[in-house]
Every structure is written in C-alpha cells, then in structure tokens.
C-alpha positions as CSV (number, residue, x, y, z in Angstrom):
1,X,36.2,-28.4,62.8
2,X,39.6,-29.7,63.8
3,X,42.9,-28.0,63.2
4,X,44.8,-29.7,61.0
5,X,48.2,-29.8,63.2
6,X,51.3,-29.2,61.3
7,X,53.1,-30.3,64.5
8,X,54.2,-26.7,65.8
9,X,52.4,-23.9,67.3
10,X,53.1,-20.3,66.9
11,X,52.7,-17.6,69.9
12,X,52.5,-14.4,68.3
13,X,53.7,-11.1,70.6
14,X,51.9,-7.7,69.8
15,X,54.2,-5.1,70.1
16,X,53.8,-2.0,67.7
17,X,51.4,0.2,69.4
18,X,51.6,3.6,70.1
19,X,51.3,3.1,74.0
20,X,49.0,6.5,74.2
21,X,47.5,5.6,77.4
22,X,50.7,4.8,78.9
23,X,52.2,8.1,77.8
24,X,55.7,6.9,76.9
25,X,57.2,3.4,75.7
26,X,56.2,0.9,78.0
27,X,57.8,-2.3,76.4
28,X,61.4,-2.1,78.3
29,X,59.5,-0.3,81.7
30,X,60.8,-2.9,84.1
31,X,58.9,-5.1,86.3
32,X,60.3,-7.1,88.7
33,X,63.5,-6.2,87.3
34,X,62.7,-7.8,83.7
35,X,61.7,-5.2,80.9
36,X,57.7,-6.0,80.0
37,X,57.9,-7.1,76.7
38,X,60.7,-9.8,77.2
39,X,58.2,-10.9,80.2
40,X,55.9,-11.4,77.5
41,X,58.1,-13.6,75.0
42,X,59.4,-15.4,77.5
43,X,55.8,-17.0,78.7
44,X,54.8,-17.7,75.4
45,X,58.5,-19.3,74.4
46,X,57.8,-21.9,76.9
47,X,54.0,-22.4,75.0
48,X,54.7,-23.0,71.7
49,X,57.2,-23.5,68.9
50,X,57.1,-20.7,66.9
51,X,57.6,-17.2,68.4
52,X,56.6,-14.5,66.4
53,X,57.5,-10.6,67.5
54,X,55.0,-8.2,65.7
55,X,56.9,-4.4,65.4
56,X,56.2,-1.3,63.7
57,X,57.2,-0.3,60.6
58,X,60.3,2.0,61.0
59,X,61.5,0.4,64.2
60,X,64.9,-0.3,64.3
61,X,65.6,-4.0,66.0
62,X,64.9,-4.4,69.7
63,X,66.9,-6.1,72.3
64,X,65.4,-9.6,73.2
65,X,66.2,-11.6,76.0
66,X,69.0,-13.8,75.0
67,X,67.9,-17.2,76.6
68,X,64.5,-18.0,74.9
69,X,65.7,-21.3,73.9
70,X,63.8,-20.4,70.2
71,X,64.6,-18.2,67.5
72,X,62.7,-15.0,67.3
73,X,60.7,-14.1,63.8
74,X,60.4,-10.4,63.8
75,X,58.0,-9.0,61.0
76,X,56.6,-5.2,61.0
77,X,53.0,-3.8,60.9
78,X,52.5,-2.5,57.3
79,X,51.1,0.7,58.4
80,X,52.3,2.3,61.7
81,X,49.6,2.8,64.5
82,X,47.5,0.7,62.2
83,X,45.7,-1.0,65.5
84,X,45.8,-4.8,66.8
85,X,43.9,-6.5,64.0
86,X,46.6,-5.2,61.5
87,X,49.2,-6.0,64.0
88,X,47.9,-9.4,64.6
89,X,47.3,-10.3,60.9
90,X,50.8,-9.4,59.9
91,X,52.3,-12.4,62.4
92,X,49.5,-14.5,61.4
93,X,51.2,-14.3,58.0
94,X,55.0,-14.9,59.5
95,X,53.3,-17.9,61.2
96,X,50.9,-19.5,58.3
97,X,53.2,-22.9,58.6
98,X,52.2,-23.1,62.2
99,X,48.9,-24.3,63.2
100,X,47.2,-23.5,65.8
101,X,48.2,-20.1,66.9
102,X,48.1,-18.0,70.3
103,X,48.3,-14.5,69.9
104,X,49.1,-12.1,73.6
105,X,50.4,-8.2,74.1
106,X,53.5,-7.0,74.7
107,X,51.9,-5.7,78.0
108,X,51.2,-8.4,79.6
109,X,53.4,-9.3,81.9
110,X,52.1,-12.0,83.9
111,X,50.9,-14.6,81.7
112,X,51.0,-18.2,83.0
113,X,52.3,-20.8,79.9
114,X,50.1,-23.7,81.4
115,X,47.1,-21.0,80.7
116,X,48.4,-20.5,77.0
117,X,49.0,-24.4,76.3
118,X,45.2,-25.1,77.7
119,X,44.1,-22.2,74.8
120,X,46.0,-23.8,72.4
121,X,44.5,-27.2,73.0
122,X,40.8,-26.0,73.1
123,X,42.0,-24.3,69.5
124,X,42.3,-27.9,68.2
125,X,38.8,-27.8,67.5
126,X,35.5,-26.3,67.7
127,X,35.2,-22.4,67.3
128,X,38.2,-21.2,65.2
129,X,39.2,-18.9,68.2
130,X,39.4,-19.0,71.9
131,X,39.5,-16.3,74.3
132,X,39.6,-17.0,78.2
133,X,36.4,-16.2,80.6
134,X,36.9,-13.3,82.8
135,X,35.8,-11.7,85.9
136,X,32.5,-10.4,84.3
137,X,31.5,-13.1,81.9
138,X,29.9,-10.4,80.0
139,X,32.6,-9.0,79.1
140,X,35.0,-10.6,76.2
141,X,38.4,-9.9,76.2
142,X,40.4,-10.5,73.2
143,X,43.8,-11.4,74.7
144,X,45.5,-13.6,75.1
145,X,43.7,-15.1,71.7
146,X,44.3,-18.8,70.1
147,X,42.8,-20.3,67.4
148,X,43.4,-21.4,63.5
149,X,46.0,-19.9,62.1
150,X,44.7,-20.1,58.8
151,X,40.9,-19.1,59.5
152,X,41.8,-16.3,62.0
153,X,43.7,-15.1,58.7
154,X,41.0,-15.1,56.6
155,X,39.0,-13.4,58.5
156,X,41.6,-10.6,60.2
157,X,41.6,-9.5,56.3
158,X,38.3,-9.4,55.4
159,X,37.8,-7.4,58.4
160,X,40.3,-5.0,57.9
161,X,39.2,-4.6,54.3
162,X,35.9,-3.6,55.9
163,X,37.8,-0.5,57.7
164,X,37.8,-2.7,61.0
165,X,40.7,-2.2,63.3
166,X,39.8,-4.0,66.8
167,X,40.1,-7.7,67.9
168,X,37.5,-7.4,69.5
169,X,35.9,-7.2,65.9
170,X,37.4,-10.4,65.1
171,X,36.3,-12.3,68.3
172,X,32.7,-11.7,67.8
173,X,33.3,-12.6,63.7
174,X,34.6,-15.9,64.5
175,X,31.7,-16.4,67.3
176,X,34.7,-17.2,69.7
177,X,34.7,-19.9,72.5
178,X,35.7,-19.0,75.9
179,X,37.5,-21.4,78.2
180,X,35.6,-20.8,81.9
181,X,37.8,-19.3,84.4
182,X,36.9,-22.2,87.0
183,X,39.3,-24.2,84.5
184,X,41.8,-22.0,83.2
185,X,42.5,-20.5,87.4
186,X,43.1,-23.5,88.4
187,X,46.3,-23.3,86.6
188,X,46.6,-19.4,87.2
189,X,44.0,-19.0,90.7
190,X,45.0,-15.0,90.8
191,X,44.3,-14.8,87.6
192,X,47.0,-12.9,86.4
193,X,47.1,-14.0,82.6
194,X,44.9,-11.6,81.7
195,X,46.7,-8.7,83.3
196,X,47.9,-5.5,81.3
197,X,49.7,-2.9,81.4
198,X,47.7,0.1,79.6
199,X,48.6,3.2,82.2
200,X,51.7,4.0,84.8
201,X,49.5,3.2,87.2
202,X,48.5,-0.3,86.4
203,X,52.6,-1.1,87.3
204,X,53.1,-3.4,90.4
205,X,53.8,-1.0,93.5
C-alpha cells in the first residue's frame, strides 16, 4: 500500500523511560560534549518536519537545544514506566497529521539523518513499518522505526489493549520490512545509527 503523503513527516523521540539499566538519568549524560537526548532531536530535526518529544507523565519540561530550526511538540506517556509501545503510541497521536513517521530513542546518540530519510522513503510503501538490517540478520531491532503513521497507530493500540508492551511486539505484528545494511552503510559504513546507550559502559571512552 502507499502512504498517502500529507506533505510532512514526523520523527518521533522516545524519552520517558526509566533508564534501569543505566542506573541514573542518562538523557543529559554528555557525549562529545552534547547532552544525549538533544543528540537525538537534533538528527531527526534535519529528517523530517514534525519533531515530536515523547516524556513522562509528571516530568516537568526539559531543556532542548535551542537551534533545531523546528518547533518541538512535547506530549507525555499516559502511564509512567508504561514501556516503548505506550511511549511510542502517545507521539503517534501528537503526530496523526503527519504521514509517514520515524520513530528513534532518546539514547541514541549517533544516528545518521541520510539513514532516517532512506527509512522514511521505504515507508512510502509496502510493509506499513521499516526497521533497518543489522549485524545478525536474525536479529530485528525495532529502532530506529518508520512507517504509516496511521496503521502503526492502529495497531500500537490493539496491542497494548492485548497487555503488550514491546516494539518488538509491534514489528513482528506489522510483518515489518528491513532495509539491508549493504544500502543503508553506505550512508552510515560504521554503522552507528543503530547505536545505544542502555549501560555506563556503552558511553564513548
């Protein structure tokens, strides 16, 4: 199926999680002397159209970088801690004028925006998400995530209704596409995008 274009795209920034692994909160840690989280919006700004910032409930605002050259939408997780899939529906909803969508962490601070805009274009038809072939092609990451804002909607909340909480739930619901890493490192070779920060120690030395 084709996405019906609306002319805009939305990137859509996870950033309500409890950061358990990490042990503290790892969205303003710095690397290379940026906090990781505006690392994050500031790949995706220079992807898409729409920036949507996905927070928790009962957080008071954050700082955000101040040279985005977009607006911010900031909406909140309905549920604190509720996991990813509740995270992601909630700026599926801030972003259901926007078709297609690309949806990343707030740890990840590497990610190339030629890699995002090649998701987004694969989004424009076939599967109604895309995910990007890693190392072990066994193995399917679901971020960084694209794919129709409206079905990947639907189907975030028939999932959660069924008690799901992953996305890795909703990449095998929607039968996801992968672009092949021989395409997608030729515009990142180390293959950085899909680099996260879950633990101090996955930090750059």
């Amino acid at each position: 199926m084709t996405v019906r274009r609306t002319g805009r795209v939305a990137g859509i920034v996870l950033a309500g999680g409890r950061a358990t692994r990490f042990g503290r909160d790892k969205r303003f840690v710095l690397v290379d002397g940026e906090p990781l989280l505006h690392r994050s919006l500031r790949a995706v700004a220079a992807a898409v159209d729409v920036l949507v910032l996905v927070i928790g409930p009962n957080e008071p605002s954050l700082a955000l970088p101040a040279d985005l050259g977009r607006a911010v939408i900031i909406t909140r997780d309905r549920l604190a801690y509720a996991g990813p899939l509740a995270g992601l529906l909630a700026g599926l909803e801030a972003a259901l004028d926007s078709e297609p969508a690309v949806v990343v962490g707030a740890d990840m601070p590497s990610l190339e925006p030629a890699v995002l805009r090649l998701l987004l274009r694969a989004a424009e038809g076939g599967p109604d998400a895309w995910t990007l072939e890693g190392p072990d092609p066994a193995i399917v990451g679901p971020l960084p995530l694209a794919g129709r804002t409206t079905a990947l909607t639907a189907a975030a909340r028939a999932l959660l209704a069924r008690g799901e909480r992953s996305l890795r739930g909703l990449v095998l619901v929607t039968r996801a596409g992968r672009v092949l890493a021989a395409e997608w490192r030729a515009l990142d070779p180390a293959g950085l995008t899909l680099r996260d920060i879950d633990r101090p120690e996955d930090l750059p030395a």
